[in-house]
N, C-alpha and C positions, 0 to 999 in steps of 0.2 A: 678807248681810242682804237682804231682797227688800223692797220697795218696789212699789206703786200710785201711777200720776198717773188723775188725771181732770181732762184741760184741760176746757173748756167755752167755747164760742164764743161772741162777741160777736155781738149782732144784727145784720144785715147785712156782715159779714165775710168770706163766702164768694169772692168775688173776691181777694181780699188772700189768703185759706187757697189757692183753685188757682194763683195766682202764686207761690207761693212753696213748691207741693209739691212739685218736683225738690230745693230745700234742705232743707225737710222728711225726705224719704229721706234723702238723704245724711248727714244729722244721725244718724236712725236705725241706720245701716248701722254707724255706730262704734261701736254699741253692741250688736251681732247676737251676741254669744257670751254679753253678759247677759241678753239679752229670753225672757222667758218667755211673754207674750201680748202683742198689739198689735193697737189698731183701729180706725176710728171709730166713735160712735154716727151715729146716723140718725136725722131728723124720721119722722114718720107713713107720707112717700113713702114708704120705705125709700132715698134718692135724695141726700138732704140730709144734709150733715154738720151735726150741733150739738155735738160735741167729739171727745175724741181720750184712750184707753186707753192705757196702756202699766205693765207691769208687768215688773220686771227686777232681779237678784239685785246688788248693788253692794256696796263695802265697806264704807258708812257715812251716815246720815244727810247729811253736807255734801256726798258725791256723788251723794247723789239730790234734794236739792236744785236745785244743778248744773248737774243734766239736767231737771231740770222748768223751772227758768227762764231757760236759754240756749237753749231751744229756739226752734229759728227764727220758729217763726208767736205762741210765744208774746212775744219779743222785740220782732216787731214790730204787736202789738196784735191777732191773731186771735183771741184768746182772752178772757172776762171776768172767768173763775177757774181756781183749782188747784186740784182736792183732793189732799195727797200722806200718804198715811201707810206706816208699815210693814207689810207682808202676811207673812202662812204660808201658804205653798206645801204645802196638804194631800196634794193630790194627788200632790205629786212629779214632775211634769214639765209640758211645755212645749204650747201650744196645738196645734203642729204635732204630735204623739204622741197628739191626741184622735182616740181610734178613727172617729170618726165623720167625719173628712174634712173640708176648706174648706168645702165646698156643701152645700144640701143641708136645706131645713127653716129657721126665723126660728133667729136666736139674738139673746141679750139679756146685756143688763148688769146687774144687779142689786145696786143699794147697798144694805145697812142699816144705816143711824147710829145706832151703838150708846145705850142709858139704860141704869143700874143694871149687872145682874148680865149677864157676857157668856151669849149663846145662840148656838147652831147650830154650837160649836166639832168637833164630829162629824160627818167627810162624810156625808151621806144616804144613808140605803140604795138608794135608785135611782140612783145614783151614773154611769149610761153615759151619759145625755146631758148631763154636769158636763165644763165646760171647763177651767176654771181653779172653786179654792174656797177661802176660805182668811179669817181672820180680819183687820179692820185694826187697827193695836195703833199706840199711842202710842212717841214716838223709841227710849225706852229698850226696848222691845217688850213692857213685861210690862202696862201697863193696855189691855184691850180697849177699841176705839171703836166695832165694828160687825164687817161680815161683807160680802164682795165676791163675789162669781160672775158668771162666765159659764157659758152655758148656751145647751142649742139647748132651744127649748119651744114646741108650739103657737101658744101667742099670752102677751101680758105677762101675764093673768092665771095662766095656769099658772107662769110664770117668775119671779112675786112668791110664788108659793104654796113655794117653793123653803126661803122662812126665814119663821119664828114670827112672825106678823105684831105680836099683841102684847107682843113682845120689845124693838119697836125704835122711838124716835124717830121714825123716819120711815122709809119704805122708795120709794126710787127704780129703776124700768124704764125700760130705756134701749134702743130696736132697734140691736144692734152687729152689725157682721161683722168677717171675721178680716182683718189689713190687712197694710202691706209694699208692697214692689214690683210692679207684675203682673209677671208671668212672662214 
């Protein structure tokens, strides 16, 4: 079963988030054989962390759980929220296997919290700059909640332009890059 977190930082927490990213990885690193994407979003800088992606194949709702709230910075107060729901993995593989390489152009996050009837369940036909895409669904997986991507895109406008805008509750862009260890 694959699973989306989207921590989201607490105002002024960013000392607390860099104190405690060597725990942070090493948290990550148990989980390296399930992660399929991982990253932060970015303030406006591109410079500033305001939360933290991670998307990853697990056995069951109560261990994605789990891993959403034993996480270290979420533990000890980095974070103000969780979004966690269930994801489809349309594409079929892992952020690292996007043609398109770490660098290289903005890439984004892009929520849409699902209303009414699901949309956008169909990769887009422009589909080479799509990182990850995939549907968020309810524990049992079968009620759609919205629609998740990453994407490399010009600017957020283009990157919202990704999913039906009149589809969705609401549509959030978010500046992300691809994360992990440096090298």
């Amino acid at each position: 079963m694959e699973f989306l977190t989207y921590h989201r930082d607490r105002p002024g927490s960013l000392p607390l988030r860099d104190e405690l990213l060597e725990e942070h990885w090493s948290y990550m690193d148990r989980y390296a054989k399930e992660m399929i994407a991982r990253g932060p979003t970015l303030a406006d800088d591109g410079d500033t962390p305001t939360g933290s992606v991670h998307i990853l194949d697990l056995p069951d709702p109560a261990a994605a759980r789990a891993f959403a709230f034993d996480e270290p910075n979420h533990r000890a107060g980095v974070y103000r929220d969780v979004l966690l729901r269930r994801w489809r993995n349309t594409l079929g593989r892992t952020m690292w296997e996007f043609p398109g390489g770490r660098t290289g152009g903005n890439r984004y996050l892009v929520l849409g919290l699902g209303e009414g009837e699901p949309a956008d369940l169909a990769i887009p036909s422009d589909r080479h700059e799509l990182i990850a895409y995939g549907p968020l669904l309810a524990d049992d997986g079968t009620a759609w909640l919205g629609t998740a991507v990453l994407l490399r895109a010009p600017d957020p406008v283009t990157a919202r332009a990704v999913l039906t805008a009149d589809r969705y509750a609401d549509i959030e862009v978010h500046l992300w890059q691809f994360g992990g260890r440096p090298s």
